[in-house]
Residue, then its C-alpha position, 0 to 999 in steps of 0.5 A: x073083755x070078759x077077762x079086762x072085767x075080772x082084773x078090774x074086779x079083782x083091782x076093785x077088791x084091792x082098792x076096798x081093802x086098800x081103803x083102809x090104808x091109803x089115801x085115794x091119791x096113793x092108790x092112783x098114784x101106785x096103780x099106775x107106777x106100778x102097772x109102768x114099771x112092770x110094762x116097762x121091764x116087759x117092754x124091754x126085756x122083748x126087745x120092742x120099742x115105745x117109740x110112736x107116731x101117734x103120740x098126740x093121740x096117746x097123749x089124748x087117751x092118757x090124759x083123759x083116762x087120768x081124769x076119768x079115774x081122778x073124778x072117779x075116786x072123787x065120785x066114791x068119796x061123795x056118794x054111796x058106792x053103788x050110786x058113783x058106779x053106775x054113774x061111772x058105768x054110763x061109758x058105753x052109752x056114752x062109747x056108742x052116742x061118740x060113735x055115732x056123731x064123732x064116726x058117723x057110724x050107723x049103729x045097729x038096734x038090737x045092739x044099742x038095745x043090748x047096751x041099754x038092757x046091760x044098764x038097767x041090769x047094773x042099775x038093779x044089781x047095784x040099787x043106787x040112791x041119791x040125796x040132794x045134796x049129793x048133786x056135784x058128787x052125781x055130777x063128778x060121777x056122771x063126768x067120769x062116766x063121760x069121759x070114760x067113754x072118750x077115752x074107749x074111743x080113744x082106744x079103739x082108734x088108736x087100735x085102728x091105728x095099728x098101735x099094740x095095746x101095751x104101748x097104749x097101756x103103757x102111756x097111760x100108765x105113764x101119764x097117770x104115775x106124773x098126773x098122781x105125782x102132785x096129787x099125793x104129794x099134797x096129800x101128805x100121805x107119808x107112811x111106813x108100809x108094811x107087807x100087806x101094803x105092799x101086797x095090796x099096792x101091787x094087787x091093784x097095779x097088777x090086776x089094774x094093768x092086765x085089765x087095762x091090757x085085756x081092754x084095749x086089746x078086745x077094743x082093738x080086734x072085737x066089735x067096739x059095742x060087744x066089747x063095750x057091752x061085755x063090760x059090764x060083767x065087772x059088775x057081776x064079778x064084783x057083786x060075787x067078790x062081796x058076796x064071797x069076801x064080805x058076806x054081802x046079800x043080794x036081793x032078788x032084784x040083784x039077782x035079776x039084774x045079773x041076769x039082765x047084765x048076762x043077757x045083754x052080753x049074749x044079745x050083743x054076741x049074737x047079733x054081732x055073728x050075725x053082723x057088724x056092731x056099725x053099719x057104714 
């Protein structure tokens, strides 16, 4: 998890620097056209099939990821950065509430603690602020946070399954390339492209799949609540990329929410070596 939230740090400096350049229907559309055909060439050239049984349950997790990453893009566009990611990052709040009533799983304290500590560290680190007139964007935001926990425990399930995670990452590329499709194309965004384009293009598709690949295989083995709290370190790593790149300046509450995000992390490993992230 910790190297699926170094590529989505990475994809997330693409997508900033991408910005400037393309629409937010291309860079969707592009993050997963290339991340399928990339797989796809992988796929191919190891000899191993695509071929599922669960196909209702990939479908699921595809369709819903598309969703969760189109609202969001929107989520961004209406509110201030910082406000539409932590809204996007209640996931695994949401992740560990489907747990409990979809599985019917026990959740162990210390590691919803964890989770909830990990938050109000991405809350301190990224200081969101909301205006009143930014509701349906909070809304939006808070609806990609939603479902984004929706499709981790499509992920995990489909783990359970025995499904290897690069058909998963596969299919969800897959459905979010034919989700895009209409999306830019009624964008108009028709344009030449030049060498740093294209570099940046395959910067998010590339990083997006590796992290997209690290995810759903650290749900798929580890613990879904420390995998989910170990999420949040792509806060950490993008806070440092804008210190790095943009010459941004984090406060002393920032700082003091990295710590609270690092400490979450710790937390949750630990009570996990002691036992199992749910109790039956």
């Amino acid at each position: 998890m910790v190297v699926a939230s170094l590529g989505f740090a990475c994809m997330g400096v693409c997508v900033k620097l991408g910005a400037a350049v393309f629409s937010s229907a291309e860079l969707v559309f592009y993050r997963g056209l290339i991340a399928t055909v990339l797989l796809y060439g992988f796929i191919r050239w190891q000899g191993w099939s695509l071929r599922t049984r669960h196909w209702r349950a990939q479908l699921v997790r595809g369709a819903v990821g598309f969703v969760s990453l189109v609202l969001y893009f929107f989520a961004i566009q209406a509110l201030p950065l910082a406000t539409a990611v932590t809204l996007n990052y209640t996931s695994p709040l949401f992740l560990a509430l489907f747990l409990a009533f979809w599985s019917g799983e026990r959740l162990r304290g210390a590691l919803v603690f964890a989770l909830a500590v990990g938050f109000v560290g991405v809350v301190l680190l990224l200081q969101p602020t909301l205006r009143e007139d930014q509701w349906a964007g909070a809304v939006t935001g808070l609806g990609s946070g939603l479902l984004a926990g929706v499709a981790y425990y499509n992920v995990r399930n489909l783990g359970a399954l025995g499904e290897p995670e690069w058909r998963t990452v596969f299919y969800f590329s897959l459905i979010s390339t034919v989700g895009g499709t209409p999306w830019v194309l009624a964008s108009d965004a028709t344009r030449g492209v030049d060498a740093y384009g294209v570099a940046l293009l395959l910067g998010v598709g590339v990083f997006g799949a590796i992290a997209q690949l690290a995810m759903t295989r650290a749900y798929r083995y580890g613990k879904t609540l420390v995998s989910a709290s170990l999420a949040y370190s792509t806060v950490i790593f993008s806070s440092v990329f804008g210190v790095l790149i943009w010459d941004e300046k984090l406060p002393a509450i920032a700082w003091l929410g990295i710590a609270l995000i690092v400490a979450s992390g710790v937390l949750a490993s630990l009570r996990a070596r002691g036992g199992a992230a749910v109790q039956d």
